[in-house]
Every structure is written in structure tokens, then in C-alpha cells.
Backbone as a printed PyTorch tensor [residue, N CA C, xyz], in Angstrom:
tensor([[[ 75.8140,  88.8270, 125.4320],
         [ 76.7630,  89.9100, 125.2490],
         [ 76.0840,  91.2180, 125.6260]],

        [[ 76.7430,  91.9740, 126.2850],
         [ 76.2030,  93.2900, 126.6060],
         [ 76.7280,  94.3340, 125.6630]],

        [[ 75.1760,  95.1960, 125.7690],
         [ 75.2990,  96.5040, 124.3790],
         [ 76.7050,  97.2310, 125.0960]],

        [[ 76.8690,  97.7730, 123.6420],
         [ 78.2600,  98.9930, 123.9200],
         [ 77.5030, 100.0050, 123.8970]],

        [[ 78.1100, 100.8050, 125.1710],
         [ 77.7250, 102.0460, 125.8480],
         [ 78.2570, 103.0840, 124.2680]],

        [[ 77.4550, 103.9230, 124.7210],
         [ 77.6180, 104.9440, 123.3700],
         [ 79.0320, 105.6070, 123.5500]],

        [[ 78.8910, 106.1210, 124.6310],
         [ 80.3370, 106.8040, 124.7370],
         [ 81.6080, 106.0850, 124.7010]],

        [[ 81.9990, 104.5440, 124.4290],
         [ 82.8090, 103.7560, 124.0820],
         [ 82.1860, 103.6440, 122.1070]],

        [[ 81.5210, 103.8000, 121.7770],
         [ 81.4660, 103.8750, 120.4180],
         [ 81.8870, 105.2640, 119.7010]],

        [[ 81.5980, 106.3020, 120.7020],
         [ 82.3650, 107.5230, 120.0150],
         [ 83.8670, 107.7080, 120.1830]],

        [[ 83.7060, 107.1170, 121.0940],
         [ 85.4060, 107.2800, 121.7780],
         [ 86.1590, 106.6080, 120.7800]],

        [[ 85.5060, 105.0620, 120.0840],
         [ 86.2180, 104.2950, 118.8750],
         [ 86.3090, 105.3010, 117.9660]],

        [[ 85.5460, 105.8730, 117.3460],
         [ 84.9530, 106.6660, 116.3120],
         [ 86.1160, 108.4100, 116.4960]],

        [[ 86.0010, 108.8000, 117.3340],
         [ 87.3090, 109.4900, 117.7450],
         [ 88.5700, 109.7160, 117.5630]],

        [[ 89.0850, 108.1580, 117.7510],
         [ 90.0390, 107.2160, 117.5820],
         [ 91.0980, 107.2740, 116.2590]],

        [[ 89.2690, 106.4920, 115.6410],
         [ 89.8190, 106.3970, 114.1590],
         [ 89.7980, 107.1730, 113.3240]],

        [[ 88.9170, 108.1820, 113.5070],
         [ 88.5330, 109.2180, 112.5750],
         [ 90.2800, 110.2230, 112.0230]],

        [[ 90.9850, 110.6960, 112.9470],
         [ 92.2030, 110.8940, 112.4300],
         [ 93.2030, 110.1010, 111.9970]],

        [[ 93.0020, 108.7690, 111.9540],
         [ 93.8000, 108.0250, 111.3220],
         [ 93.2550, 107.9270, 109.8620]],

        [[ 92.0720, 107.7830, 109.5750],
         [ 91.6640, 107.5720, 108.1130],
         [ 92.2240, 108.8920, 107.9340]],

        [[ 91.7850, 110.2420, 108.6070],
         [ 91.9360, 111.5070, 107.8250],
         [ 93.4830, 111.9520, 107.4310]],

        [[ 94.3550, 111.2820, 107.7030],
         [ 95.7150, 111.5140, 107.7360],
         [ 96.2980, 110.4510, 106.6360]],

        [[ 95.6190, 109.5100, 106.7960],
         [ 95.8820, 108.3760, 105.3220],
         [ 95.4520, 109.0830, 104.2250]],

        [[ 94.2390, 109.2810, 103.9990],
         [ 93.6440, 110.0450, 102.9180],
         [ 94.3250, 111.0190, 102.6740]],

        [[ 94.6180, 112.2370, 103.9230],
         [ 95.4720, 113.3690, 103.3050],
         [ 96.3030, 113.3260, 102.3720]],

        [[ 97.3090, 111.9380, 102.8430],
         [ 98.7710, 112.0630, 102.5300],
         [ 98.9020, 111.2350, 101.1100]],

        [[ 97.5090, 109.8850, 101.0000],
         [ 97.8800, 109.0200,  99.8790],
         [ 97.7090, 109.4780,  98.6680]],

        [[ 98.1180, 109.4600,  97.7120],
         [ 97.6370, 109.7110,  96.5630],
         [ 97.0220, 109.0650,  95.8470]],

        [[ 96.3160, 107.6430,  96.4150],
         [ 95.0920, 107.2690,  96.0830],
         [ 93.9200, 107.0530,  97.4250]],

        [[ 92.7700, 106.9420,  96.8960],
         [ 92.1070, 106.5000,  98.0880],
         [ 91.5440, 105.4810,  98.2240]],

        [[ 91.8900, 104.0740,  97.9450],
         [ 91.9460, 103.0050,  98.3910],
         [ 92.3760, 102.7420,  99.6300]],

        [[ 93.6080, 102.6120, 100.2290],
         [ 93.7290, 103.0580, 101.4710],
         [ 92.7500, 103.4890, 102.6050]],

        [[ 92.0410, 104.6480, 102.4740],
         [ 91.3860, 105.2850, 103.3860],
         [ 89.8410, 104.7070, 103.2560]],

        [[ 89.3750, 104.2170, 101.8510],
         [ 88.0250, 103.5310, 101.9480],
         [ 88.1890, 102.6500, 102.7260]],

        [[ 89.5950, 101.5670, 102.1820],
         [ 89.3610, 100.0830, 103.1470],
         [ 89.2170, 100.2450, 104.7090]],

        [[ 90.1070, 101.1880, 105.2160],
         [ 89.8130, 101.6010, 106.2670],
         [ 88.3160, 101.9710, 107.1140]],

        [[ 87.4300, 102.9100, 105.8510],
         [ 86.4590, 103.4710, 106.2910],
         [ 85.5380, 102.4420, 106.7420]],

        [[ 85.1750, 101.4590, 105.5490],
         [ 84.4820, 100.6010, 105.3000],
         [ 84.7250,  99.5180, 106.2090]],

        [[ 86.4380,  98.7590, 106.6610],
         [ 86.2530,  98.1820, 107.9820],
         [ 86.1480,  98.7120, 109.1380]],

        [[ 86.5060,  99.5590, 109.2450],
         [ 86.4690, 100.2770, 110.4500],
         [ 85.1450, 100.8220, 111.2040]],

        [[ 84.1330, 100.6430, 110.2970],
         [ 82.7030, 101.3070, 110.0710],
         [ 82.1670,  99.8590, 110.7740]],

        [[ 82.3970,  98.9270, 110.0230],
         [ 81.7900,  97.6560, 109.4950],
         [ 82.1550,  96.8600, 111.4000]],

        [[ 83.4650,  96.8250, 111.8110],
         [ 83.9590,  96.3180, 112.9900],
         [ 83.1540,  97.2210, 114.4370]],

        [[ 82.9810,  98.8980, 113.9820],
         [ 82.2690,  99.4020, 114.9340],
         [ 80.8870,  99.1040, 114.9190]],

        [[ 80.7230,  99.0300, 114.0060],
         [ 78.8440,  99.0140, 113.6550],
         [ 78.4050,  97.3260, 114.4360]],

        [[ 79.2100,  96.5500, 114.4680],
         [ 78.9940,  95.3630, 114.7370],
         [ 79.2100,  95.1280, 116.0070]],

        [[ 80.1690,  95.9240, 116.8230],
         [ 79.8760,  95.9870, 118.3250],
         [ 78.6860,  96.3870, 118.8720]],

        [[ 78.2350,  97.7800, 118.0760],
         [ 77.1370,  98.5330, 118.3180],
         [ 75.9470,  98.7920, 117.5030]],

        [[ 75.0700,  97.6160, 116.7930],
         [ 74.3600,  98.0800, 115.7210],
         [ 73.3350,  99.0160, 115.5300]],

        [[ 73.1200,  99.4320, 116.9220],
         [ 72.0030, 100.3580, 117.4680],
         [ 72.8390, 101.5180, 117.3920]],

        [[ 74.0320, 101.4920, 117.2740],
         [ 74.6000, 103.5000, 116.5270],
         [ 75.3390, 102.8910, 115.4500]],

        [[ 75.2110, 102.7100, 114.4270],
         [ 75.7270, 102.1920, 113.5570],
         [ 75.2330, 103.3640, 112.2700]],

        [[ 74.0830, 104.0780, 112.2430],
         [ 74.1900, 105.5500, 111.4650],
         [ 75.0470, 106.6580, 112.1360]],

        [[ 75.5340, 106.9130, 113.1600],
         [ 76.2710, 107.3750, 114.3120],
         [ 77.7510, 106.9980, 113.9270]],

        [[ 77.8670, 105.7690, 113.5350],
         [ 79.6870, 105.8090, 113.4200],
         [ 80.1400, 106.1410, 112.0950]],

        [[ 78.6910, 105.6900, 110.7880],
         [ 78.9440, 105.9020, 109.3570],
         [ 79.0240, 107.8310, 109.1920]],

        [[ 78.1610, 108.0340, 109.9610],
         [ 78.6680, 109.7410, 109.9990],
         [ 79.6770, 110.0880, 110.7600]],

        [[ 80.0510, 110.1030, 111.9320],
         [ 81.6320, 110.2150, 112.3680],
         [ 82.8950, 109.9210, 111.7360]],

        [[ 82.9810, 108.8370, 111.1980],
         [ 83.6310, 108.0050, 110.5670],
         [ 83.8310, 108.4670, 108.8210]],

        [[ 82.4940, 108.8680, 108.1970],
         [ 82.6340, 109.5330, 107.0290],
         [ 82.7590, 111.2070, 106.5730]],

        [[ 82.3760, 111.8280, 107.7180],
         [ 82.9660, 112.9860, 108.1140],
         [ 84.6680, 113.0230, 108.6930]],

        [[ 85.0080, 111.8060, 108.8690],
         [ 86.6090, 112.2620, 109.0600],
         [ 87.7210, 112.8950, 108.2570]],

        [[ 87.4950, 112.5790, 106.5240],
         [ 88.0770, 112.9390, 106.0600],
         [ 87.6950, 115.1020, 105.4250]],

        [[ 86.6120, 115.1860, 105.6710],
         [ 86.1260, 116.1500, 105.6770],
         [ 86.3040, 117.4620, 106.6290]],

        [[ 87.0560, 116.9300, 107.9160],
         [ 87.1210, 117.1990, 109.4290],
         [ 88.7100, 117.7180, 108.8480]],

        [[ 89.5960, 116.7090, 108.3790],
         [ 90.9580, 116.3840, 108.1330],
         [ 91.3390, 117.9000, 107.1080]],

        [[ 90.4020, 117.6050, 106.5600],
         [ 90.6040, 118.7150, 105.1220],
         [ 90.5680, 120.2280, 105.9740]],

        [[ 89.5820, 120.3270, 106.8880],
         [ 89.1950, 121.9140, 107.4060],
         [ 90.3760, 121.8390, 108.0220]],

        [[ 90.8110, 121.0910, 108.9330],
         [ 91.5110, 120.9760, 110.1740],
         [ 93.1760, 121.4400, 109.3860]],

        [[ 93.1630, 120.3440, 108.0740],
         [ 94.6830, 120.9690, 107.4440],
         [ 94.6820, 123.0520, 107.0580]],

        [[ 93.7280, 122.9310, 106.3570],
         [ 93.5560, 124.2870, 105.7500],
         [ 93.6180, 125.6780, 106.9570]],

        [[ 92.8980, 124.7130, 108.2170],
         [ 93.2450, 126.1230, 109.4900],
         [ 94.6030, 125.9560, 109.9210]],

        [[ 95.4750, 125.1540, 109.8090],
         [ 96.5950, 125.0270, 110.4980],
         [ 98.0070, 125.6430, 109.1520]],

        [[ 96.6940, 125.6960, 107.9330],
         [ 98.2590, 126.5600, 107.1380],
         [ 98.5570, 125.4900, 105.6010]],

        [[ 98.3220, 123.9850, 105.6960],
         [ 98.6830, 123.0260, 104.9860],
         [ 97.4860, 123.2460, 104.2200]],

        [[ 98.4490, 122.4300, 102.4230],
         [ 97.6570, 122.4830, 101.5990],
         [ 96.8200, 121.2320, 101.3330]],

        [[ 95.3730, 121.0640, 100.9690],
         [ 94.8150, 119.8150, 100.7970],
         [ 95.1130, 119.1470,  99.4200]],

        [[ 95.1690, 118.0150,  99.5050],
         [ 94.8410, 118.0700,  98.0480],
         [ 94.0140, 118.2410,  96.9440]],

        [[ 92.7090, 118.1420,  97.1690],
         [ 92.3020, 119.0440,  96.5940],
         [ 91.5630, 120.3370,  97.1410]],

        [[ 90.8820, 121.5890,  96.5650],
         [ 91.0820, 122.5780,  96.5550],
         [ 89.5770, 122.6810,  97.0120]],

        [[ 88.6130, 121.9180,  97.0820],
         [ 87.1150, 122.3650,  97.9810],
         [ 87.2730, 120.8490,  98.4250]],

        [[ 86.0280, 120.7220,  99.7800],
         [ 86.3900, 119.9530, 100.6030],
         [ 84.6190, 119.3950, 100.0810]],

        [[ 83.9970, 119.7530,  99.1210],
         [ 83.0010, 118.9860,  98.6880],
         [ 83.3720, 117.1680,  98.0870]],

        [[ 84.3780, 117.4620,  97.3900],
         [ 84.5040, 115.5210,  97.1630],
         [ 84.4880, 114.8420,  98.3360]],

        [[ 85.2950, 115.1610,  98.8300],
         [ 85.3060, 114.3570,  99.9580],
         [ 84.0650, 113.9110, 101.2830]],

        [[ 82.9390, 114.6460, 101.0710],
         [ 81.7690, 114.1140, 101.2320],
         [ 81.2320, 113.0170, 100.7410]],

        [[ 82.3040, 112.4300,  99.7080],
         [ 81.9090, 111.0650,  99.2360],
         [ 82.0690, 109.8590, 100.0450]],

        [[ 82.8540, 110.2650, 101.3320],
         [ 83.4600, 109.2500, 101.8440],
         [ 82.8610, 108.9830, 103.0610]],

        [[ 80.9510, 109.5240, 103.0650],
         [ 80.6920, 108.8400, 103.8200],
         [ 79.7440, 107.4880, 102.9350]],

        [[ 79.5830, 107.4440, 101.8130],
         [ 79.3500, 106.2770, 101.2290],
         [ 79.8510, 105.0650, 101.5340]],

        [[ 81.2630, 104.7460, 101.8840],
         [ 82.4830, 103.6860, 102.2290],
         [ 81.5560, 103.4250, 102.9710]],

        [[ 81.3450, 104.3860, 104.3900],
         [ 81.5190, 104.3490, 105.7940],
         [ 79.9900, 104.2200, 105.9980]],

        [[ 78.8220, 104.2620, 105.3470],
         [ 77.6370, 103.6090, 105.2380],
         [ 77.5540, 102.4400, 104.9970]],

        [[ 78.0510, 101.9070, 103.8650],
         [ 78.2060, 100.7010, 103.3290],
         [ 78.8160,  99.7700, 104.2230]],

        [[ 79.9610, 100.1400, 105.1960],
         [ 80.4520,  99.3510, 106.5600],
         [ 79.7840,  99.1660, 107.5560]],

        [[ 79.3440, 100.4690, 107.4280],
         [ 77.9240, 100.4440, 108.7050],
         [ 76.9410,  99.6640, 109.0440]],

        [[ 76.3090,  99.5990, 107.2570],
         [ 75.1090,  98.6880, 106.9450],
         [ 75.5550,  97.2360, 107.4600]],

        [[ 77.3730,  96.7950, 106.6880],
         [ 77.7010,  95.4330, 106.7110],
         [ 77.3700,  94.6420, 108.2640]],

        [[ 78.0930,  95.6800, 108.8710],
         [ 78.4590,  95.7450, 110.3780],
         [ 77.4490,  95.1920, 111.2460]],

        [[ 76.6410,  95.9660, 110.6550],
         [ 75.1130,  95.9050, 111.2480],
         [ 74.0110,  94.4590, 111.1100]],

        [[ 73.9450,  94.4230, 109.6960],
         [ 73.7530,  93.0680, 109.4950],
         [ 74.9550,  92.3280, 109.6340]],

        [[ 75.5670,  91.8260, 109.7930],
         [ 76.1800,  90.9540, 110.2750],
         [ 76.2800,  90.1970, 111.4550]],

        [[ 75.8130,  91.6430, 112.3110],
         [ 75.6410,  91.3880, 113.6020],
         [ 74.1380,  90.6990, 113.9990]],

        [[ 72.9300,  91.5540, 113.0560],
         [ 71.6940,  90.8970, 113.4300],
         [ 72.1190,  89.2940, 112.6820]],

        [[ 72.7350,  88.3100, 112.4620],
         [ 72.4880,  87.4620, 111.0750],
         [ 73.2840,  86.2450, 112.0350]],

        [[ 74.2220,  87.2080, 112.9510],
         [ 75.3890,  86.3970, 113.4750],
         [ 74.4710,  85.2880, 114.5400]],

        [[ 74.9210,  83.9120, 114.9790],
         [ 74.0920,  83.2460, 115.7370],
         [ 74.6130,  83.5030, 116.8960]],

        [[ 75.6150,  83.2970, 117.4360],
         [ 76.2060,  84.3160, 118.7580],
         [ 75.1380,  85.3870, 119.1220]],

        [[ 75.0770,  86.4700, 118.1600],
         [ 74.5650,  87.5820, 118.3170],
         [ 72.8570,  86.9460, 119.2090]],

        [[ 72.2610,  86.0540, 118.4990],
         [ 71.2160,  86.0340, 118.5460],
         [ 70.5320,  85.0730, 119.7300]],

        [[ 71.7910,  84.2070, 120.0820],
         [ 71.7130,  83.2210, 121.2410],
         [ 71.9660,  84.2610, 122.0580]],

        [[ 72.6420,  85.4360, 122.5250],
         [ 72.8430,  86.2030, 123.7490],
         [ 71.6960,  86.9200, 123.5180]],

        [[ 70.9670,  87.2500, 122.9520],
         [ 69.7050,  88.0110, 122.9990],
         [ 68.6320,  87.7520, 123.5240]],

        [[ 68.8150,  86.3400, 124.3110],
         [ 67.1520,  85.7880, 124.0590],
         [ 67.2960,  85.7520, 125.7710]]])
């Protein structure tokens, strides 16, 4: 299997990053937007495990991105500093990590390597 070019991992990361940030905005819980973070982290990280700290920060900065991005355009967040939401690159580490090992662990992975 051939590595994914970086700029197809940001471009994923791009992608998704306003979709989590628009779930999160709108849900009034955040279950939703973790499961997201965390697969979405976990499915990129595993194409690419060599940027896989690269998508857990893109990816966990989205909802953080979402929050500035509402507040310049006029809309209210829900909440009122955009510090919690720095929590959410925890999810999106934790997917990262999965992603990652999964991929070194996978035998596929390891028969195209050699």
C-alpha cells in the first residue's frame, strides 16, 4: 500500500473539520461530535500514521475554529469562552493514537511494508 500524500490528509482533515464543528455547535450534547472526532481521527490516522499528531490537532481544533468562526460572523456560541472546547482535542488524540496503532498491528499493513 502506498503512504498518503500529506496534502490528501489535510484536505480529509479540511473536510471534516466543519462538519464536527457544526454538529457540536448546534447539539446540545456532545456525544455526537466526540464520536465523530474520535472516528474520524481514528479512520484518518490509519490511512496516514506518519501525520496522525497532524490530524488529532486539525481535527481537535475544529470545534474551537467553529466557535471563533460563529462569534465573527455575529452568532451566538453556546458557550460563552471558547476555552472548553479545547477539550476536544482529547477525542481526537485518542482516535489518532487508535488509528495509528491499528494500523502498525494490522497484518495487511505489515505484509505491504516489507
Amino acid at each position: 500500500m502506498r503512504p498518503v500524500p500529506l496534502w490528501l490528509v489535510v484536505a480529509l482533515c479540511v473536510i471534516m473539520a466543519p462538519v464536527i464543528g457544526v454538529i457540536d455547535f448546534q447539539a446540545s450534547e456532545v456525544q455526537p461530535a466526540v464520536l465523530l472526532l474520535l472516528a474520524g481521527s481514528a479512520v484518518i490516522s490509519w490511512l496516514a500514521p506518519k501525520y496522525a499528531w497532524l490530524v488529532a490537532l486539525l481535527l481537535g481544533l475544529s470545534i474551537v475554529e467553529t466557535h471563533f468562526v460563529a462569534l465573527a460572523i455575529g452568532k451566538t456560541p453556546p458557550s460563552e469562552t471558547a476555552l472548553p472546547t479545547l477539550l476536544a482535542l482529547i477525542p481526537a488524540g485518542i482516535g489518532a493514537l487508535i488509528g495509528a496503532a491499528a494500523r502498525a498491528v494490522s497484518p495487511r499493513a505489515a505484509a505491504s511494508s516489507k
